[in-house]
Biopython code that builds the backbone (N, CA, C, O; Angstrom):
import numpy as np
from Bio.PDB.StructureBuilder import StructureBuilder

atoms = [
    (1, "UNK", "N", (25.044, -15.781, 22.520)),
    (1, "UNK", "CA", (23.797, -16.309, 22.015)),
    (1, "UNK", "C", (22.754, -16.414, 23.127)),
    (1, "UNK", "O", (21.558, -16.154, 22.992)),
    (2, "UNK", "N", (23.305, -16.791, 24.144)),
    (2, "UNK", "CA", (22.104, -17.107, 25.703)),
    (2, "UNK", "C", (21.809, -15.810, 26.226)),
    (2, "UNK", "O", (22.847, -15.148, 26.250)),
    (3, "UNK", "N", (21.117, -15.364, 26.527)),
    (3, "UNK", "CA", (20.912, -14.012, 27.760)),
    (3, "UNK", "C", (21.335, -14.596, 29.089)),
    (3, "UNK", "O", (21.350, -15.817, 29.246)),
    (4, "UNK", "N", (21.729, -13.633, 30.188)),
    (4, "UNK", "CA", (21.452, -14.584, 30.979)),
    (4, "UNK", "C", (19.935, -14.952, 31.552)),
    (4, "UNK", "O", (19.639, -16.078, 31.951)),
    (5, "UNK", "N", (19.089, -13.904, 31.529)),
    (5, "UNK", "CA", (17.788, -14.779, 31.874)),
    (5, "UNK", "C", (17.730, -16.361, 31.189)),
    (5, "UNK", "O", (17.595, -17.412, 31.817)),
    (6, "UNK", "N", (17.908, -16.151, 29.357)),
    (6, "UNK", "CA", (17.900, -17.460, 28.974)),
    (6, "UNK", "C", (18.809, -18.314, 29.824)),
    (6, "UNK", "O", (18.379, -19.364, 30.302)),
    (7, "UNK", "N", (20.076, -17.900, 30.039)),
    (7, "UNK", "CA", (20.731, -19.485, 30.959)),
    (7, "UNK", "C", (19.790, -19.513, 32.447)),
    (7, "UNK", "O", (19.366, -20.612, 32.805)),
    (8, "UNK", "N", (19.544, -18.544, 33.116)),
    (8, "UNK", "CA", (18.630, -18.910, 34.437)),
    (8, "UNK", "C", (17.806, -19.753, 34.315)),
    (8, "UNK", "O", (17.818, -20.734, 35.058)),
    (9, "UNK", "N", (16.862, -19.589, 33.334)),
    (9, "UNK", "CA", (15.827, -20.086, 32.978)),
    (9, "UNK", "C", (16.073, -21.749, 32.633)),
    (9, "UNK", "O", (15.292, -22.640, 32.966)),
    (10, "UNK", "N", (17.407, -21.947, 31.851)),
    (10, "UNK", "CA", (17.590, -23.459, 31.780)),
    (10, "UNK", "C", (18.303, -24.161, 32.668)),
    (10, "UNK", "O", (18.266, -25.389, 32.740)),
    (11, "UNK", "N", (18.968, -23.445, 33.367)),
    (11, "UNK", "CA", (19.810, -23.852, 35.159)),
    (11, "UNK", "C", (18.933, -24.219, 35.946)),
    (11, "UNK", "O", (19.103, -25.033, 36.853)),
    (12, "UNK", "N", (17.719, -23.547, 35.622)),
    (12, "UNK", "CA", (16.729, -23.588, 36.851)),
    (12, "UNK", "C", (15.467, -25.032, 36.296)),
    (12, "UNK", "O", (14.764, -25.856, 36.881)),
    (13, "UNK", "N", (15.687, -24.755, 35.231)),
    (13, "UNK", "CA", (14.864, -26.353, 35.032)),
    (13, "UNK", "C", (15.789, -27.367, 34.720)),
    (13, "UNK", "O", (15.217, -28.395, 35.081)),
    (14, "UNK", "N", (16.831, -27.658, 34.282)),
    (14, "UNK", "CA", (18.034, -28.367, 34.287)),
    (14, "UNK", "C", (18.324, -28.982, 35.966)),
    (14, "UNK", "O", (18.743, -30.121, 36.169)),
    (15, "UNK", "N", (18.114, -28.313, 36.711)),
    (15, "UNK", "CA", (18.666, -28.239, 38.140)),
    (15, "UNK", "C", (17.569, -28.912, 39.131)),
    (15, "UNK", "O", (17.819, -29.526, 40.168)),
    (16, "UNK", "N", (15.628, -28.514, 38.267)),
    (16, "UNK", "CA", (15.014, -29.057, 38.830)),
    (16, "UNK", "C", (14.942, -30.147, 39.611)),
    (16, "UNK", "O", (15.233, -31.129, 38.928)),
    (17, "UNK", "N", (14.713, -30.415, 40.628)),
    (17, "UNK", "CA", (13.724, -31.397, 41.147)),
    (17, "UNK", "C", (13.144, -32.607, 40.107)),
    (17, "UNK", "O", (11.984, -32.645, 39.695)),
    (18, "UNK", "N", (14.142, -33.529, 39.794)),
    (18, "UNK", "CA", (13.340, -34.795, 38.878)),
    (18, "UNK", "C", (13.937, -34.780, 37.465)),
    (18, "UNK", "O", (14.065, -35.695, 36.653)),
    (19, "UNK", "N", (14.230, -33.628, 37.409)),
    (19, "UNK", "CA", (14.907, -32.868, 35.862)),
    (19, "UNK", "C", (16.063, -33.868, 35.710)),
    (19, "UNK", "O", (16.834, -34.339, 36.546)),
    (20, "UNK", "N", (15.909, -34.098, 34.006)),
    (20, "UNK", "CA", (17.574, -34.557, 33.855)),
    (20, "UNK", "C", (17.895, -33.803, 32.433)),
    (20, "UNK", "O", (17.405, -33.646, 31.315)),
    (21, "UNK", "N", (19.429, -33.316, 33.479)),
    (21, "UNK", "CA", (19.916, -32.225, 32.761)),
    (21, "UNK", "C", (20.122, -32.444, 30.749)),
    (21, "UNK", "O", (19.847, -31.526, 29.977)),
    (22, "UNK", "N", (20.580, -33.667, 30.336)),
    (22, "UNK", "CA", (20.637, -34.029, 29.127)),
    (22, "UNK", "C", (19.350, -33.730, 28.186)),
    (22, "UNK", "O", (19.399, -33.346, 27.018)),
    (23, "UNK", "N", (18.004, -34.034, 29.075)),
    (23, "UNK", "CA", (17.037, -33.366, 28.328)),
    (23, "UNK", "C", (16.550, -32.184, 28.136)),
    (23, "UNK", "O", (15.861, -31.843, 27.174)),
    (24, "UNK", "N", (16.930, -31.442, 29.145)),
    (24, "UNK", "CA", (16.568, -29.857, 29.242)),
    (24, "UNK", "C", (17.758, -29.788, 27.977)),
    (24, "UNK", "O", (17.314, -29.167, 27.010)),
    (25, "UNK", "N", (18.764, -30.148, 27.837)),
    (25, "UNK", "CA", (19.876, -29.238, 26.697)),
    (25, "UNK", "C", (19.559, -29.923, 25.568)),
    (25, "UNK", "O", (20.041, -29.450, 24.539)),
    (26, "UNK", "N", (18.879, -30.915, 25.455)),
    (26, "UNK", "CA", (18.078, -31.232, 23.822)),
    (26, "UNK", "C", (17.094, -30.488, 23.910)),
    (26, "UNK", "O", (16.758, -30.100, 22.791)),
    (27, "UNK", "N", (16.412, -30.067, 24.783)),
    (27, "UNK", "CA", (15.049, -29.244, 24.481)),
    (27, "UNK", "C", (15.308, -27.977, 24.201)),
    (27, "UNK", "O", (14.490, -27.261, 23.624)),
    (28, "UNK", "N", (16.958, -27.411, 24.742)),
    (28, "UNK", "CA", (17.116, -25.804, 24.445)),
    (28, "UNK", "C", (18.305, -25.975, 23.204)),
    (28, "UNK", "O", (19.021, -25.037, 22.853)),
    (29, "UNK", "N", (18.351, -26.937, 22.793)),
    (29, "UNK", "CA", (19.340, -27.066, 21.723)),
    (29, "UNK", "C", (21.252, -26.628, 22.323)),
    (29, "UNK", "O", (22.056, -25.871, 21.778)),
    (30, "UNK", "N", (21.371, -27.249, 23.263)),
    (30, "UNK", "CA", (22.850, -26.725, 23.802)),
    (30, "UNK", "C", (23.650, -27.961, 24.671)),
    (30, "UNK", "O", (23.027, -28.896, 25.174)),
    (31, "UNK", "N", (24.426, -27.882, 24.719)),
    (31, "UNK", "CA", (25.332, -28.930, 24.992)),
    (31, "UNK", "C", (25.121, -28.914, 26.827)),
    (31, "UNK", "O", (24.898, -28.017, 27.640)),
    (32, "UNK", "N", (25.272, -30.013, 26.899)),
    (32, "UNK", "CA", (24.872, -30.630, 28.380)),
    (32, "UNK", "C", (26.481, -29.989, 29.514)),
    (32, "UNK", "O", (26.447, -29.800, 30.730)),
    (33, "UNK", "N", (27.633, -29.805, 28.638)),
    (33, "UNK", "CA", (28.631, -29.497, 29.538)),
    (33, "UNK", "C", (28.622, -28.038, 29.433)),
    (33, "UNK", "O", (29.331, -27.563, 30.320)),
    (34, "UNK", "N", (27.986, -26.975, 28.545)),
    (34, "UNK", "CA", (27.291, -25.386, 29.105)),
    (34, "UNK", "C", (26.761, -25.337, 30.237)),
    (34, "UNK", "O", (26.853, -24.604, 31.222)),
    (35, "UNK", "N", (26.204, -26.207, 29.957)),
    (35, "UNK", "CA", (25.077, -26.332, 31.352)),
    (35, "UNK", "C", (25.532, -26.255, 32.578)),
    (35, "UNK", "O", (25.216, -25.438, 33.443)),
    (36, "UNK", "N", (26.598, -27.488, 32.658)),
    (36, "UNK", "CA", (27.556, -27.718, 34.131)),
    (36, "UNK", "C", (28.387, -26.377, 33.834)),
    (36, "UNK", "O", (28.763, -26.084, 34.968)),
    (37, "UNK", "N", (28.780, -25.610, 33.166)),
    (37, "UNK", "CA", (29.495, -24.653, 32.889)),
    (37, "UNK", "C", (29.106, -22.955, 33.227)),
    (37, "UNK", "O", (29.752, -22.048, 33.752)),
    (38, "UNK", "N", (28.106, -23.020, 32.805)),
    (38, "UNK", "CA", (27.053, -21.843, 33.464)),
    (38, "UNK", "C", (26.850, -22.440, 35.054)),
    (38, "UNK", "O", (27.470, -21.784, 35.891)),
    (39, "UNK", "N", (26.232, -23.354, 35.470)),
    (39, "UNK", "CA", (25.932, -23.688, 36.771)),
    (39, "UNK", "C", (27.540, -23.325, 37.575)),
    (39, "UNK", "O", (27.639, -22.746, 38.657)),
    (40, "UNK", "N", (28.212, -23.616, 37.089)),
    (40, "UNK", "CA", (29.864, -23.941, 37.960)),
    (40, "UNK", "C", (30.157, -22.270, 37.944)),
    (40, "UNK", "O", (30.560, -21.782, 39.000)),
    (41, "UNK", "N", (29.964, -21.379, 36.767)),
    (41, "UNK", "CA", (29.814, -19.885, 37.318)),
    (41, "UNK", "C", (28.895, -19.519, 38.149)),
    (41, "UNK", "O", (29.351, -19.055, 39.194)),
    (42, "UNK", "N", (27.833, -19.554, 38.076)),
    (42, "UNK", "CA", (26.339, -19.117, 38.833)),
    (42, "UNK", "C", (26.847, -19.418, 40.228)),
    (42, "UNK", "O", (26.685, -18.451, 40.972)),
    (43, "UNK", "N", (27.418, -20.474, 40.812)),
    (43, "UNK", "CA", (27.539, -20.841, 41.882)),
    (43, "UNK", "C", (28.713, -20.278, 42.329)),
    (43, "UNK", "O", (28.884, -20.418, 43.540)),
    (44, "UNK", "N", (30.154, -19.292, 41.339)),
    (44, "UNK", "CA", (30.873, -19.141, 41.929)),
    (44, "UNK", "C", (30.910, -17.614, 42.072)),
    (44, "UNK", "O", (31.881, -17.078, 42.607)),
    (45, "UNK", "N", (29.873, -16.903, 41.604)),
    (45, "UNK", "CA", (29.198, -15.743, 42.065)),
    (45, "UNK", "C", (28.426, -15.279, 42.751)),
    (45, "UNK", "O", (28.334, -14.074, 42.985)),
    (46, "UNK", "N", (27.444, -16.509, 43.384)),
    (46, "UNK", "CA", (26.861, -16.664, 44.302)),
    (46, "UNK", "C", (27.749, -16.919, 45.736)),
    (46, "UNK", "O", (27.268, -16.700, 46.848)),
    (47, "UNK", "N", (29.076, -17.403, 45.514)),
    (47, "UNK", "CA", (29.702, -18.341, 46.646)),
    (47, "UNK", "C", (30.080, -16.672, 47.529)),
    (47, "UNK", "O", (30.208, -16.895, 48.733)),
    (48, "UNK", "N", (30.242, -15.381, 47.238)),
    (48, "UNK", "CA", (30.384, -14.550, 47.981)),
    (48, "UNK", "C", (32.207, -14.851, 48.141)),
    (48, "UNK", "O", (32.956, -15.643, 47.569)),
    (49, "UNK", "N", (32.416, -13.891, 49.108)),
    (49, "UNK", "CA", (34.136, -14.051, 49.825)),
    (49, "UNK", "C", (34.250, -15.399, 49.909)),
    (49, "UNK", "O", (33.308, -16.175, 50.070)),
    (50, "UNK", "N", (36.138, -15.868, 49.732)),
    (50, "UNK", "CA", (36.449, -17.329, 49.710)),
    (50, "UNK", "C", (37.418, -17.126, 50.983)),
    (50, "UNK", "O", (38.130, -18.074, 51.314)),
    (51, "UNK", "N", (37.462, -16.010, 51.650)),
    (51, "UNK", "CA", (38.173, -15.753, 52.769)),
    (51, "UNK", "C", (37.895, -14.542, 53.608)),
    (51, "UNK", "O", (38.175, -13.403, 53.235)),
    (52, "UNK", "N", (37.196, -14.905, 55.034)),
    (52, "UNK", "CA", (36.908, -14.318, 56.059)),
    (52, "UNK", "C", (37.519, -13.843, 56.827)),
    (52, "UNK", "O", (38.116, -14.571, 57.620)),
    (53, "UNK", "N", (37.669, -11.922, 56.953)),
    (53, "UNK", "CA", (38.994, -11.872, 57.765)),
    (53, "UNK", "C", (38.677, -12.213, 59.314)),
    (53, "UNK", "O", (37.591, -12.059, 59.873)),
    (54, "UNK", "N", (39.960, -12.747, 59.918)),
    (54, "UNK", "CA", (39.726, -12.968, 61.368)),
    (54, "UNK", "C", (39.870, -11.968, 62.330)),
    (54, "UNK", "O", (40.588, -11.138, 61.772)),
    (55, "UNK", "N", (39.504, -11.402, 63.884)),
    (55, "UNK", "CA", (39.938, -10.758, 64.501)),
    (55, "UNK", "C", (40.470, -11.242, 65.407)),
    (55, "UNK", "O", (39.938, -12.117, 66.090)),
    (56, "UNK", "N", (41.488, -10.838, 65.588)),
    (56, "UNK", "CA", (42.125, -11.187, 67.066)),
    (56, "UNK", "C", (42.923, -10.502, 68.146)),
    (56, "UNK", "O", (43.971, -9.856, 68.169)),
    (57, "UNK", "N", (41.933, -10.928, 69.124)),
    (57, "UNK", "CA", (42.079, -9.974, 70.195)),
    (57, "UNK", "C", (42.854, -11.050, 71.172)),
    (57, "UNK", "O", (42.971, -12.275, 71.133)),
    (58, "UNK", "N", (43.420, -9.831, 72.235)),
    (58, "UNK", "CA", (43.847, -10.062, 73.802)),
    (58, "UNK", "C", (43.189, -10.729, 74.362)),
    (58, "UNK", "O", (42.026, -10.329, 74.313)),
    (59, "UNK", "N", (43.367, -11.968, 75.145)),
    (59, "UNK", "CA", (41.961, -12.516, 76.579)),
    (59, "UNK", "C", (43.051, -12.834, 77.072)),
    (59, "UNK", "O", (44.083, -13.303, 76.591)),
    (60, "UNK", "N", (42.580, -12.390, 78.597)),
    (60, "UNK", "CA", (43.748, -12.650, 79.547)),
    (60, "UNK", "C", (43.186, -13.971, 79.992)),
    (60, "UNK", "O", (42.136, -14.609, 80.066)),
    (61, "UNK", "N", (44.526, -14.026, 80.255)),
    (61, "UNK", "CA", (44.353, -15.573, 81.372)),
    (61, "UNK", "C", (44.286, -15.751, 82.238)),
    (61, "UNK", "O", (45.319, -15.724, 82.907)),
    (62, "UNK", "N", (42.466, -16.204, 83.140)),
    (62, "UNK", "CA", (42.520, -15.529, 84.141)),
    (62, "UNK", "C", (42.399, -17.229, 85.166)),
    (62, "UNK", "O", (42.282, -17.408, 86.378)),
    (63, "UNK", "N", (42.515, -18.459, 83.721)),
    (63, "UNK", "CA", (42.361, -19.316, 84.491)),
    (63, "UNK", "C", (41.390, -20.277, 84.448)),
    (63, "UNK", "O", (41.566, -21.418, 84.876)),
    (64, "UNK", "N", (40.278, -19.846, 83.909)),
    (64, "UNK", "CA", (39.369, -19.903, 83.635)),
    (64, "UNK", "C", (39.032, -21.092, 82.570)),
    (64, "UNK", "O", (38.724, -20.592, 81.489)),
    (65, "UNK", "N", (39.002, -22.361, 82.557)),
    (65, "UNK", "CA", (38.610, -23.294, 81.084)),
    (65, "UNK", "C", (37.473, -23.132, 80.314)),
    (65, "UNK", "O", (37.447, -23.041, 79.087)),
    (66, "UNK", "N", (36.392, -23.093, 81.187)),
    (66, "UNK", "CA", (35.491, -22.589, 80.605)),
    (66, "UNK", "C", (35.000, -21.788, 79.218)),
    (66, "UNK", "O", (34.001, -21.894, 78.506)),
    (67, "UNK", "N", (36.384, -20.796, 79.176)),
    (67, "UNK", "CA", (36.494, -19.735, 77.735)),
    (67, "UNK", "C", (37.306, -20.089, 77.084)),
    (67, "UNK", "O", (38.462, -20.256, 77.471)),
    (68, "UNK", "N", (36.732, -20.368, 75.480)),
    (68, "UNK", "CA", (37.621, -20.549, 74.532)),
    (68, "UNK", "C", (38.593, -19.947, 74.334)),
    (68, "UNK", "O", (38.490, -18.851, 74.885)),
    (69, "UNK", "N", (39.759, -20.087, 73.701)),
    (69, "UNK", "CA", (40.847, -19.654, 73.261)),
    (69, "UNK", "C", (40.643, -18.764, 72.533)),
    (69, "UNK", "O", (41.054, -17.604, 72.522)),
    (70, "UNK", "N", (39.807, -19.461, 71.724)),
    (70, "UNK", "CA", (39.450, -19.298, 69.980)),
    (70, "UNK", "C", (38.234, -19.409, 69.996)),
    (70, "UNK", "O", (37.547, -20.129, 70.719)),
    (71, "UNK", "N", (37.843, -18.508, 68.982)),
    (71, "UNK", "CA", (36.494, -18.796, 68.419)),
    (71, "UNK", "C", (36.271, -18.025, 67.552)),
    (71, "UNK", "O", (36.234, -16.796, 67.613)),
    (72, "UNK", "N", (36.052, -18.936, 66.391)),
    (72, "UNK", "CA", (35.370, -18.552, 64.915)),
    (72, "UNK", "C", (34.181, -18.736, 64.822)),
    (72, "UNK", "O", (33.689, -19.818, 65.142)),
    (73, "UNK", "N", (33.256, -17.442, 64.238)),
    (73, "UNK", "CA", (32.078, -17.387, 63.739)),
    (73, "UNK", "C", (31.920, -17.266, 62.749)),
    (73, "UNK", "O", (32.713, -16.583, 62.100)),
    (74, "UNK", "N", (30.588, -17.996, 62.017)),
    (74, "UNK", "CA", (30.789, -18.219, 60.583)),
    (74, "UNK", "C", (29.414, -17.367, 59.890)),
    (74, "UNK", "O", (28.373, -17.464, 60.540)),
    (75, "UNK", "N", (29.365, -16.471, 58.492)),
    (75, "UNK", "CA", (27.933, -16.026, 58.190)),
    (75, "UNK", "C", (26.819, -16.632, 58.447)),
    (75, "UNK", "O", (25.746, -16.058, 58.635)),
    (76, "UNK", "N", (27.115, -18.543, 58.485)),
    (76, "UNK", "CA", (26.086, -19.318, 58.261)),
    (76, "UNK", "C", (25.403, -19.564, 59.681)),
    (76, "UNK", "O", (24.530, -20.422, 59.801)),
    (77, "UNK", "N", (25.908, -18.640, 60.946)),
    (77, "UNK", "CA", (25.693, -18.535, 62.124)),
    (77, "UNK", "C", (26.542, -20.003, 63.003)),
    (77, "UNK", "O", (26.271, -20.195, 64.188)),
    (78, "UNK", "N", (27.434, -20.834, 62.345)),
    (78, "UNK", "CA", (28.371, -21.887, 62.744)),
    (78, "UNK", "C", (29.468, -21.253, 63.608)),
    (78, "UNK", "O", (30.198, -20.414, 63.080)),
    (79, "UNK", "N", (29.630, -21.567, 64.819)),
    (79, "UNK", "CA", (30.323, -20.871, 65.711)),
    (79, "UNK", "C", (31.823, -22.483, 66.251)),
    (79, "UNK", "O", (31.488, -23.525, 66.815)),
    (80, "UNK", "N", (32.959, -22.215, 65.933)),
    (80, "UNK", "CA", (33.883, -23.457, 66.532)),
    (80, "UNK", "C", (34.442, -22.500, 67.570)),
    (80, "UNK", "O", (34.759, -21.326, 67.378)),
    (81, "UNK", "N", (34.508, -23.162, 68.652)),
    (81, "UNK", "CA", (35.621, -22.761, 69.651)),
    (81, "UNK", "C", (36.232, -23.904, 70.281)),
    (81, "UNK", "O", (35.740, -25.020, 70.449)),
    (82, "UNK", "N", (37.762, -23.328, 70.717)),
    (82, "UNK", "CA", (38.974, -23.990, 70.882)),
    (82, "UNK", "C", (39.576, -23.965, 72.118)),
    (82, "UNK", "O", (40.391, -23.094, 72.423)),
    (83, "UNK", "N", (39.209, -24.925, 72.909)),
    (83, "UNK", "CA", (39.722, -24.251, 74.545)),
    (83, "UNK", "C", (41.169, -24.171, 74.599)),
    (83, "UNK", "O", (42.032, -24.738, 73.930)),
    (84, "UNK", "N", (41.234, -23.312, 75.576)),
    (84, "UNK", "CA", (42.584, -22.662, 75.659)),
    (84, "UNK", "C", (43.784, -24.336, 76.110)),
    (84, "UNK", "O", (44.989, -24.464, 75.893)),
    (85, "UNK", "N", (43.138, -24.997, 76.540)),
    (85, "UNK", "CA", (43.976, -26.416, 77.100)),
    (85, "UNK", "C", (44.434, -27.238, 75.529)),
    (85, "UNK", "O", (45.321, -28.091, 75.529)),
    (86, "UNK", "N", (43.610, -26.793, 74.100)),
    (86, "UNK", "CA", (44.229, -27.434, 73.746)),
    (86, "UNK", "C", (45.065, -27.462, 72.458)),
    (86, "UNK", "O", (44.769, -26.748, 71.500)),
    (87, "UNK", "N", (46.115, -28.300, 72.452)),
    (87, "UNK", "CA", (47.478, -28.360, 71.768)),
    (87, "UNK", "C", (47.042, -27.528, 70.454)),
    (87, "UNK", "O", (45.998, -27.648, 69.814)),
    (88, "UNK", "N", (48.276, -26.528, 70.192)),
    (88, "UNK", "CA", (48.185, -26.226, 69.060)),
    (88, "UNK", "C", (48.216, -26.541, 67.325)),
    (88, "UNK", "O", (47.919, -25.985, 66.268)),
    (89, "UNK", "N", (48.813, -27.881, 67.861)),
    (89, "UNK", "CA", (48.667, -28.565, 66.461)),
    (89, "UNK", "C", (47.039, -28.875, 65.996)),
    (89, "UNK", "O", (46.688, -28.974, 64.820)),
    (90, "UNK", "N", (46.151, -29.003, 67.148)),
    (90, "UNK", "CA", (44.752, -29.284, 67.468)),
    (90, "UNK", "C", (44.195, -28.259, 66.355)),
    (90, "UNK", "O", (43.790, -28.527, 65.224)),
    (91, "UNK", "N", (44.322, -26.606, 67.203)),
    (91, "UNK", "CA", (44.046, -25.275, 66.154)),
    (91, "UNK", "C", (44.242, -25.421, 65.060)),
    (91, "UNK", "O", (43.278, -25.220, 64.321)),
    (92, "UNK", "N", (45.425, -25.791, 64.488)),
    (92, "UNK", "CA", (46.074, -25.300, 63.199)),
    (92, "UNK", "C", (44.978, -26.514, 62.593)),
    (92, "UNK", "O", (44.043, -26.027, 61.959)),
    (93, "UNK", "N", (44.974, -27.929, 62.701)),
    (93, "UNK", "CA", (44.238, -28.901, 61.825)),
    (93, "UNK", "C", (43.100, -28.264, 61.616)),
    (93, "UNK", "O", (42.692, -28.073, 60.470)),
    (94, "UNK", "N", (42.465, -27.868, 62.655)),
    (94, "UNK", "CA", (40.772, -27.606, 62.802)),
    (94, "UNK", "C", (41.015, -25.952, 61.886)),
    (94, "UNK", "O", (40.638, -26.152, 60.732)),
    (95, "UNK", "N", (41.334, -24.985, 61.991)),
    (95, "UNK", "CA", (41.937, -24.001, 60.829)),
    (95, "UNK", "C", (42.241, -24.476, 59.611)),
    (95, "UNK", "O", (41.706, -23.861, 58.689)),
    (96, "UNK", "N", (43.044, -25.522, 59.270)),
    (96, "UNK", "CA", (43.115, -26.061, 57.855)),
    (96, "UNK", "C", (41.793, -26.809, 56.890)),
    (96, "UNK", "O", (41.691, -26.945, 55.671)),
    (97, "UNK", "N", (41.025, -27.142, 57.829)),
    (97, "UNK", "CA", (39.944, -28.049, 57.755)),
    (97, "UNK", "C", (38.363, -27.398, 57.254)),
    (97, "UNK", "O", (37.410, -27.911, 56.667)),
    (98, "UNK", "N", (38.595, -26.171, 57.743)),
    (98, "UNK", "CA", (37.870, -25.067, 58.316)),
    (98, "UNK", "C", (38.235, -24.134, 56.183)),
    (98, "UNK", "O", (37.566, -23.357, 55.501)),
    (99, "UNK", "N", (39.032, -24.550, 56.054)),
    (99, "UNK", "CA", (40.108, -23.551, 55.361)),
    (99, "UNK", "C", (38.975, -24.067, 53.889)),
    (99, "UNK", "O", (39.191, -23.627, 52.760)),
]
sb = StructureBuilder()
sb.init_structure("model")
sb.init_model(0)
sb.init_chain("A")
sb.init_seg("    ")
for serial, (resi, resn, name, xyz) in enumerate(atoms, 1):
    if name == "N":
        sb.init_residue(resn, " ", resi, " ")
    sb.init_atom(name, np.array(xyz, "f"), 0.0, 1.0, " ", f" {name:<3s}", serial, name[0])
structure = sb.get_structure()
Protein backbone atom coordinates (compact mmCIF):
# COMPACT_ATOMS: atom_id res chain seq x y z
CA UNK A 1 0.00 0.00 0.00
CA UNK A 2 3.03 2.64 0.97
CA UNK A 3 5.61 3.42 -1.86
CA UNK A 4 8.61 3.80 -0.50
CA UNK A 5 8.83 7.49 -1.28
CA UNK A 6 5.38 7.42 0.66
CA UNK A 7 7.19 5.76 3.82
CA UNK A 8 10.32 8.38 3.34
CA UNK A 9 8.17 10.98 3.27
CA UNK A 10 6.43 9.94 6.70
CA UNK A 11 9.90 8.74 8.44
CA UNK A 12 11.09 11.94 7.59
CA UNK A 13 8.33 14.00 9.20
CA UNK A 14 7.60 11.39 11.91
CA UNK A 15 11.40 11.64 12.77
CA UNK A 16 11.26 15.44 12.54
CA UNK A 17 12.65 17.80 14.78
CA UNK A 18 9.54 18.53 17.35
CA UNK A 19 7.42 15.86 15.44
CA UNK A 20 5.49 13.35 17.42
CA UNK A 21 5.44 10.29 15.76
CA UNK A 22 1.62 9.25 16.92
CA UNK A 23 0.46 12.27 15.03
CA UNK A 24 2.17 11.99 11.81
CA UNK A 25 0.44 8.15 11.74
CA UNK A 26 -3.10 9.70 12.45
CA UNK A 27 -2.44 12.16 9.80
CA UNK A 28 -1.24 9.31 7.24
CA UNK A 29 -3.81 6.94 8.55
CA UNK A 30 -1.18 4.04 9.74
CA UNK A 31 -0.23 2.56 12.80
CA UNK A 32 2.48 4.22 14.93
CA UNK A 33 4.47 0.66 15.28
CA UNK A 34 4.93 0.74 10.96
CA UNK A 35 6.46 3.58 11.61
CA UNK A 36 9.14 2.26 14.23
CA UNK A 37 9.07 -0.65 11.73
CA UNK A 38 9.97 1.03 8.48
CA UNK A 39 12.45 3.32 10.52
CA UNK A 40 14.14 -0.02 12.22
CA UNK A 41 14.59 -1.19 8.31
CA UNK A 42 15.68 2.21 6.82
CA UNK A 43 18.32 2.24 9.42
CA UNK A 44 19.34 -1.32 8.88
CA UNK A 45 20.09 -0.61 5.23
CA UNK A 46 21.61 2.33 5.82
CA UNK A 47 23.85 0.65 8.74
CA UNK A 48 26.23 -0.68 5.70
CA UNK A 49 28.71 -3.90 6.78
CA UNK A 50 28.11 -5.23 10.52
CA UNK A 51 31.71 -6.56 10.21
CA UNK A 52 35.01 -5.00 9.15
CA UNK A 53 37.61 -7.21 7.88
CA UNK A 54 40.87 -6.78 9.86
CA UNK A 55 44.47 -6.84 8.51
CA UNK A 56 47.14 -8.19 10.11
CA UNK A 57 50.43 -7.74 9.61
CA UNK A 58 54.12 -8.55 10.97
CA UNK A 59 55.82 -5.50 13.23
CA UNK A 60 58.90 -6.46 14.51
CA UNK A 61 59.97 -5.84 17.79
CA UNK A 62 62.32 -3.50 17.74
CA UNK A 63 61.64 -2.27 21.28
CA UNK A 64 60.19 0.49 20.72
CA UNK A 65 56.75 1.51 23.11
CA UNK A 66 55.98 4.13 21.39
CA UNK A 67 54.16 1.79 18.47
CA UNK A 68 51.08 0.21 18.92
CA UNK A 69 50.62 -3.34 18.84
CA UNK A 70 47.36 -2.88 17.40
CA UNK A 71 45.54 -0.60 15.70
CA UNK A 72 42.09 -0.41 14.41
CA UNK A 73 40.75 2.10 12.07
CA UNK A 74 37.32 2.80 11.80
CA UNK A 75 35.16 4.35 8.39
CA UNK A 76 34.07 6.96 10.89
CA UNK A 77 37.89 8.01 10.82
CA UNK A 78 38.03 6.52 14.89
CA UNK A 79 41.43 5.11 15.16
CA UNK A 80 42.10 2.64 18.83
CA UNK A 81 45.53 1.54 19.36
CA UNK A 82 46.92 -0.99 21.80
CA UNK A 83 50.46 -0.78 23.02
CA UNK A 84 52.39 -3.63 22.66
CA UNK A 85 53.00 -3.61 26.87
CA UNK A 86 49.58 -4.35 27.21
CA UNK A 87 47.97 -7.61 28.67
CA UNK A 88 46.07 -9.45 26.36
CA UNK A 89 43.06 -9.89 28.15
CA UNK A 90 43.20 -5.80 27.81
CA UNK A 91 42.89 -6.49 23.60
CA UNK A 92 40.39 -9.06 23.65
CA UNK A 93 37.85 -6.71 26.15
CA UNK A 94 38.57 -3.58 24.07
CA UNK A 95 37.82 -6.07 20.68
CA UNK A 96 34.64 -7.32 22.35
CA UNK A 97 33.51 -3.85 23.19
CA UNK A 98 34.50 -2.56 19.89
CA UNK A 99 32.44 -5.73 18.58
Amino acid sequence: RWSLEDRAQILAEAFAPGAVVCEVARRFDVATGLIYTWRRQALAQDAGPAFVPAKLVDVPNNGDAAEPAMCVDFPSGVKVRIGAAAPCELAAAVMRALK
